[in-house]
C-alpha atoms as one frame of an Amber mdcrd trajectory, in Angstrom:
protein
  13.657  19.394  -4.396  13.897  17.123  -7.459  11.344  18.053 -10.529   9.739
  15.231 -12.381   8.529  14.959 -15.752   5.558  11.986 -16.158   4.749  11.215
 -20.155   2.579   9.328 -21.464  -0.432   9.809 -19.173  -4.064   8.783 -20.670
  -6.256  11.692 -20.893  -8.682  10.202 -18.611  -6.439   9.477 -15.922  -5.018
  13.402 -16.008  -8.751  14.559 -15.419  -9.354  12.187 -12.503  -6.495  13.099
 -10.913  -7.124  16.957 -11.937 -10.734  16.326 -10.552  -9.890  14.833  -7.112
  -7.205  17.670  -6.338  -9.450  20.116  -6.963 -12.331  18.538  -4.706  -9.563
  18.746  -1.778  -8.763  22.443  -2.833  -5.688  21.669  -3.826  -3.825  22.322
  -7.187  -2.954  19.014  -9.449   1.080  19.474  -8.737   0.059  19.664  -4.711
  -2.181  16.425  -5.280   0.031  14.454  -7.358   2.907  15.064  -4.448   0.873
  13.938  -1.679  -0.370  11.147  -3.478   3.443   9.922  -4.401   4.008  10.462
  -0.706   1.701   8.138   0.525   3.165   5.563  -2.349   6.405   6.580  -1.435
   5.983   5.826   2.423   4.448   2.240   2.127   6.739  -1.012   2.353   7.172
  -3.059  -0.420   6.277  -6.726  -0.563   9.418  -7.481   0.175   9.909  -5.382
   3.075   6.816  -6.689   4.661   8.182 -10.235   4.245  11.368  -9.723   5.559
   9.659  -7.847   8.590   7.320 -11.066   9.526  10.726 -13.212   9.069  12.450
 -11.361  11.749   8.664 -11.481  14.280   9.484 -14.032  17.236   6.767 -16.347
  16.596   7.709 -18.723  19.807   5.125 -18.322  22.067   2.034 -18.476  18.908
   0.355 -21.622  17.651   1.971 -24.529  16.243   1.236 -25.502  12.837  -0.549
 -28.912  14.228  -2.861 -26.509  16.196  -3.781 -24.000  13.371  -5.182 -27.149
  11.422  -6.488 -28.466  14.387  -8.765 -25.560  14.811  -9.375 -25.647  11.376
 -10.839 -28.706  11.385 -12.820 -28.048  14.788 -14.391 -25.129  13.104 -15.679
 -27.316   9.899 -17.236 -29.758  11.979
């Protein structure tokens, strides 16, 4: 397990982050994990990109019909 070191952290962002782990019973090393976790585990921009580039869009809309229906739904 690798240890890190954060510096630099503004006083009032340590005590919200020491006041939410201990409102889930947890200790502020425990919180600060789970919370990099969950930052850790989403994509990035461009990972989401590249996934809707690779979607098989054949059988959706055409372009002419999306701002067909645009139009429909203004008048």
């Amino acid at each position: 397990m690798t240890t890190l070191y954060v510096r630099d952290v503004p006083p009032e962002v340590a005590q919200t982050l020491k006041e939410r782990a201990a409102a889930e019973g947890k200790s502020l090393s425990a919180y600060v994990v789970a919370e990099l976790g969950r930052v850790a585990a989403r994509p990035t921009n461009a990972e989401i990109v590249a996934r809707l580039r690779q979607r098989d869009r054949s059988d959706g809309p055409s372009g002419t019909d999306i701002v067909e229906a645009l139009r429909e739904s203004r008048r």
